[in-house]
N, C-alpha and C positions, 0 to 999 in steps of 0.2 A: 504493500500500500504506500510505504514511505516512497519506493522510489517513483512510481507512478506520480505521486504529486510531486516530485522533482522540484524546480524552483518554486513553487509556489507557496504563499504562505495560505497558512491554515484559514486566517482571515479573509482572503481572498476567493474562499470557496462557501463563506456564507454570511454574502451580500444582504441578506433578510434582516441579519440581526445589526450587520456593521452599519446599515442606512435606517434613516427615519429615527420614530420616537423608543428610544430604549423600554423592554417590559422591568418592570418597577418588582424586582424582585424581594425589594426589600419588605413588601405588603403592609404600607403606610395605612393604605386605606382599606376596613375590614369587609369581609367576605360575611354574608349574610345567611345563615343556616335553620331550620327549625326541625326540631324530635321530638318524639314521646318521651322516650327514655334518654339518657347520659348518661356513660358508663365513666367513669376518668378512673383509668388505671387498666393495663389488657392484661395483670397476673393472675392468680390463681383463682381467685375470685372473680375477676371482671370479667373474665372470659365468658365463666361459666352464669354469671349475670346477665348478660349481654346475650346469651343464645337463649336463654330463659324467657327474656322479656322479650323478643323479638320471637320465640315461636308463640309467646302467649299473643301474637297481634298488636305487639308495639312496634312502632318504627324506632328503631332503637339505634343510638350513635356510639360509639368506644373511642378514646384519645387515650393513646398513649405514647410517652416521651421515646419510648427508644425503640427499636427493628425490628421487634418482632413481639409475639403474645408467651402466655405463659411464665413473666414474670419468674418467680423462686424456680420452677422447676425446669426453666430452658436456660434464660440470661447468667442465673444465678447457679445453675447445675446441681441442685437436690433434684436428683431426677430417681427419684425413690420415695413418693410420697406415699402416706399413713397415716391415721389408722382406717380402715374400711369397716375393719370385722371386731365385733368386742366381746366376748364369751363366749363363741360359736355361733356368733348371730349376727350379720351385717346391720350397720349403722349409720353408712353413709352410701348412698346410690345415688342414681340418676344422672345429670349431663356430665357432672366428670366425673363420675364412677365410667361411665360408656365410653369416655376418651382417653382413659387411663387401658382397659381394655382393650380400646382397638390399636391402642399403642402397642400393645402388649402383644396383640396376633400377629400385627402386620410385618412387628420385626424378630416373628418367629421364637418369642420368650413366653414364660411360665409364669402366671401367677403362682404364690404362694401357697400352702396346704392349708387354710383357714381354719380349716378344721382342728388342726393339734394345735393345743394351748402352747403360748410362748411362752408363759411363766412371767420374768422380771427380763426377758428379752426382746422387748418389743420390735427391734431392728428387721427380725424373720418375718415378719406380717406386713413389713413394708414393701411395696410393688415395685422393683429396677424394671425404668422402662425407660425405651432411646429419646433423650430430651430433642434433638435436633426432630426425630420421629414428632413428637406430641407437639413441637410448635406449629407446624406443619397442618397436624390435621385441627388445632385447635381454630387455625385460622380460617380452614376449609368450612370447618361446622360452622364459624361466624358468618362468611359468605352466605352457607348457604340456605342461612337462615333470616338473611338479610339484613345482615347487621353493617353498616358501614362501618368500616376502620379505616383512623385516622393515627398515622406514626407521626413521628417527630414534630410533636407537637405539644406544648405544656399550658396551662391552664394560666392567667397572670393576672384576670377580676373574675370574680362571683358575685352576680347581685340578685337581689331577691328580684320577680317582677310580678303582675298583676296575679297569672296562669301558672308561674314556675317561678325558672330560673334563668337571666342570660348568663353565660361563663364564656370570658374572652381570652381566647389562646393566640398564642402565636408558635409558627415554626420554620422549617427552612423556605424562605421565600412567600409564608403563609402570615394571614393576620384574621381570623377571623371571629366573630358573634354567633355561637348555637344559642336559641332557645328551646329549653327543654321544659314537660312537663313536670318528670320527677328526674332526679340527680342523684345517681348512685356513686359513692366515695369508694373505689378499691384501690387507692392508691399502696395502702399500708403505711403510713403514715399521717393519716388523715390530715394529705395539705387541701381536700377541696374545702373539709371541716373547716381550715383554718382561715383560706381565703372565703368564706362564706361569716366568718366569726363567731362560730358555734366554739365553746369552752375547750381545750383541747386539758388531758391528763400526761405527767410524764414526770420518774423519779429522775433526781440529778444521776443515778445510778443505773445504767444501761448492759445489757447485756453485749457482749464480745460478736462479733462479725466470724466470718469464715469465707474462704478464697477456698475455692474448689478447683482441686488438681488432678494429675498424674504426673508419676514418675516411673521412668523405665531403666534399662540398661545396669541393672544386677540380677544378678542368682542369688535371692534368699536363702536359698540352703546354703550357702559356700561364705554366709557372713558371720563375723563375731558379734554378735551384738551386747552379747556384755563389755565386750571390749568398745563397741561404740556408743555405748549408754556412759560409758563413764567419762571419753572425748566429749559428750554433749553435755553431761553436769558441769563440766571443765568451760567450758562456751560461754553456759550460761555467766558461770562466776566471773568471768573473764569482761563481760560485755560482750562478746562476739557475737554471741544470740541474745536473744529477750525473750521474757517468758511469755507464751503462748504460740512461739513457733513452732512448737509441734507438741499442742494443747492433749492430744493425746499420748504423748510420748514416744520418745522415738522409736522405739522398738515397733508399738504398733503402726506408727505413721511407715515403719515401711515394709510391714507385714502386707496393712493397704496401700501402699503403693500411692498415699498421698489421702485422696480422698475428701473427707469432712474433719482435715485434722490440722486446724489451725487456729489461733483465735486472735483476734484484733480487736485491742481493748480502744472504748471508746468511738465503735464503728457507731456510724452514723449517716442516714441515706436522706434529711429532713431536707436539704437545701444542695445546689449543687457545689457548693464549696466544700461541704464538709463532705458531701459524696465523693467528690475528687483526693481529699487527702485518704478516705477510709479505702478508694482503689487503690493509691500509692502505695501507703504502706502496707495493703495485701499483698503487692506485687514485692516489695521490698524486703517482707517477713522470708517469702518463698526463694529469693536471693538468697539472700543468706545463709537459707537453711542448704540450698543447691550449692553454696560453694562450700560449706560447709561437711557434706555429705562426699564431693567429688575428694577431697583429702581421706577419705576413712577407706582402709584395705578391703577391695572389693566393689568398692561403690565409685571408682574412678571414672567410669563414664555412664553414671547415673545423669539423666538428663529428663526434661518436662515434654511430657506425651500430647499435653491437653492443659487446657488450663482456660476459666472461664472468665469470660471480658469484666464480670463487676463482683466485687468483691460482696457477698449476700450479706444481709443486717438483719437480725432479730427482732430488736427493738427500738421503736423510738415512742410516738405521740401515739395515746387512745382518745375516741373522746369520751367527755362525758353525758353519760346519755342518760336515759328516762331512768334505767335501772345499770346501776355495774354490778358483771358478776361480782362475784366475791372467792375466793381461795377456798373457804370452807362452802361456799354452794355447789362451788367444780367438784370437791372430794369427797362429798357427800351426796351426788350424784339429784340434786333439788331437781325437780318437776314442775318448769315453770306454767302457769295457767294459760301464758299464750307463748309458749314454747314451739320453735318451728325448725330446730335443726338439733341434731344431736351433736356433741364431740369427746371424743374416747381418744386419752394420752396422758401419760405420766405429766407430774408436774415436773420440768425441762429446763430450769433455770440455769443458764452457763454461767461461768463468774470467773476471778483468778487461780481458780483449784480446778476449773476443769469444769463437769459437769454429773452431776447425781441423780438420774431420776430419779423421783416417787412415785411409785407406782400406786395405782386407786385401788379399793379394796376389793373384794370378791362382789362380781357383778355390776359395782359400780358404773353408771355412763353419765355423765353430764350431759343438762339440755343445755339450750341458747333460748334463750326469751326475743319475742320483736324487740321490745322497748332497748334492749341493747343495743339495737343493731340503728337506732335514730337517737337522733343527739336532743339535749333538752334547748327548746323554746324554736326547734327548727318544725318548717313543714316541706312537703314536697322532697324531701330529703331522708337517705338512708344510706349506711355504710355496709359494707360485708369487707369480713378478710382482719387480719392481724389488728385494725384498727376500731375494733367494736371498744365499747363499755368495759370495762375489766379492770382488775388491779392485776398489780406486776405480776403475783404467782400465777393468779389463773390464766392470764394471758399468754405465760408462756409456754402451755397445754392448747390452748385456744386458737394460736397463731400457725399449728401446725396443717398443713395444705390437705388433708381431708374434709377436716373441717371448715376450713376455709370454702373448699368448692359446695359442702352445703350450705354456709351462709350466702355464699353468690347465687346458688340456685333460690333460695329463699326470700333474697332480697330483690333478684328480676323478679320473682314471681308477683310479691308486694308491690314491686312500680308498675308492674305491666297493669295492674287491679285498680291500683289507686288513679292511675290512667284512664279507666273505662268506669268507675264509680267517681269521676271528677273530685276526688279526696285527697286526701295525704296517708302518707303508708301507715299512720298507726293507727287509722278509723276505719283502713279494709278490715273488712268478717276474714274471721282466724279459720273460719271453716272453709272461705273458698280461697286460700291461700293454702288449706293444706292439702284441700282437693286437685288445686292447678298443680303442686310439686309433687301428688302420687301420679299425676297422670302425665307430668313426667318423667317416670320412673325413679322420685327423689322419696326419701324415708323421712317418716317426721314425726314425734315422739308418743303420738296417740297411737300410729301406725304400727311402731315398734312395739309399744309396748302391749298392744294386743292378744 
């Protein structure tokens, strides 16, 4: 091609753009849109929001910042999400119960034996399924359920208006005004909460990030690893490492071969500044730890296989909504009277020791109440995903992506109703919220527990 154009410049071959009035890519002046629904956020909830409300007969819109849907389990690579099943008996179903599945056929893997109790290991119940596979078909099912998606694009006013809500975003070369009837939050961090100015919750005490890897190029068997546990207590004491580089310890970090084992104190995804430092030093941790690794006998051309573009965050902003769980509701498994999703997981809290689950007692499942899921003194407005109602322990049971995809399914279901009873989502009938998420194939605590 280069030499076909020979002298020519590149300008010279497209006269369209280099003559007349330049298009104004900068999108000064905004682009005018109208929805039913607003999804802001395309992760594990929004997704599954977003197909919910758009098959229940909402025109239904999704924005989200970065390339792709699926959030934690594609961007962020937990692509092993749980819990589905809690005593021998499923707890969470429906649209991503089905997309986790067809994840699971298409690229010829196994779910799990549901059936045998895991005891205090709950890691076996969780679904490995190909994240590049589920972003893929997550976006298919939004197509083709007709949901628009909108990438690179972020949210930067929320105002209230007569009907809803207008939310003004901008992105590359975009400037535009949705108005929508109801507004679903699955950002996980509840920024539309914020730009809306609904109360937001959050300890000065946050839980640790993780940078999802691989590493390859040693023979596990042919290692000393006592002799490399004690070069890495050597590291640490030295400053050469910092503690949470391999938050599960080295032996295990390269028994997995990388994996979910690293921990970045201080992660933080609320804003993009501090998102940008909690990717650096993701990236920075796994240096370290790679040259670190390349001096220990055997491990000399250990090198990174994979490694995921954003460093994931656990924690940041909840809001405060009508009701917050509470730590002893989650573990005492309460029955809320307008309960609309179930969630089954230890209580998960990471910290600078690492990480301890508590596991719930024999039988126990925690509901999710509506009222969680909308924030106090808002209308037309609801969240799903890591960002409901909650205090810190329960939340970080709460926040885990099973659960999550029922709260998205539960909270489309809400806006597509409050949609067509011209309401706000906490005054839809609880009975035809739980009839629209059996009929599509989602579980909901009356249902279970029959």
């Amino acid at each position: 091609m280069l030499k076909t154009l020979g002298g020519f410049s590149i300008g010279g071959l497209i006269p369209v753009f280099a003559e007349g009035p330049r298009n104004n890519i900068t999108g000064n002046e905004a682009n005018n849109i109208k929805t039913d629904v607003l999804v802001i956020g395309g992760g594990t909830a929004g997704v599954v929001a977003a197909i919910q409300a758009a098959r229940a007969g909402s025109a239904t819109t999704i924005v989200e910042n970065g390339s792709q849907l699926g959030g934690t389990m594609t961007t962020g690579g937990v692509s092993f999400p749980g819990l589905f099943y809690a005593w021998g008996k499923q707890v969470i179903g429906g649209i991503g119960w089905d997309l986790v599945r067809e994840t699971v056929r298409m690229n010829d893997d196994e779910l799990p034996d549901f059936s045998i109790p895991f005891g205090t290991n709950h890691p076996k119940h969780h679904v490995r399924i190909n994240g590049y596979l589920y972003a893929c078909l997550a976006e298919e099912k939004c197509l083709e359920a007709g949901v628009k998606v909108r990438y690179y694009e972020t949210p930067i006013n929320i105002r209230l208006v007569k009907d809803g809500w207008e939310v003004e975003t901008i992105g590359k070369g975009t400037h535009t005004r949705i108005i929508c009837k109801q507004l679903i939050d699955c950002t996980g961090n509840a920024f539309a909460a914020s730009l809306a100015d609904f109360k937001l919750l959050r300890k000065k005490e946050t839980q640790p990030g993780s940078l999802i890897f691989r590493l390859e190029g040693y023979d596990l068997e042919t290692l000393d690893l006592n002799r490399i546990q004690e070069q890495y207590d050597r590291a640490l004491q030295s400053g050469e490492l910092k503690q949470g580089d391999a938050s599960i310890g080295i032996k295990h970090m390269l028994i997995k071969r990388g994996d979910n084992a690293q921990h970045i104190f201080g992660a933080d995804s609320s804003t993009s500044e501090l998102h940008s430092m909690t990717n650096i030093e993701g990236r920075a941790s796994l240096l370290r730890m790679l040259r670190f690794l390349r001096r220990m006998p055997g491990c000399e051309q250990t090198y990174i296989s994979s490694m995921q573009t954003e460093t994931g965050v656990r924690e940041t902003y909840r809001i405060d909504a009508l009701y917050n769980i509470t730590h002893n509701d989650y573990v005492t498994g309460k029955i809320f009277d307008d309960a609309i999703s179930w969630s089954y997981y230890p209580i998960d809290l990471h910290d600078e020791n690492g990480v301890v689950p508590k596991h719930l007692g024999d039988k126990i499942v925690a509901s999710i109440p509506l009222r969680s899921l909308v924030p106090k003194g808002s209308r037309n407005f609801i969240v799903a995903g890591r960002c409901l109602g909650s205090d810190r322990l329960s939340n970080s049971a709460l926040r885990v992506q099973a659960s999550c995809m029922g709260m998205g399914q539960a909270a489309g279901a809400v806006a597509a109703l409050a949609c067509q009873h011209k309401t706000t989502p906490i005054k839809v009938p609880l009975d035809e919220v739980r009839a629209l998420i059996i009929k599509h194939g989602g579980i909901v605590p009356e249902q279970a527990g029959s």
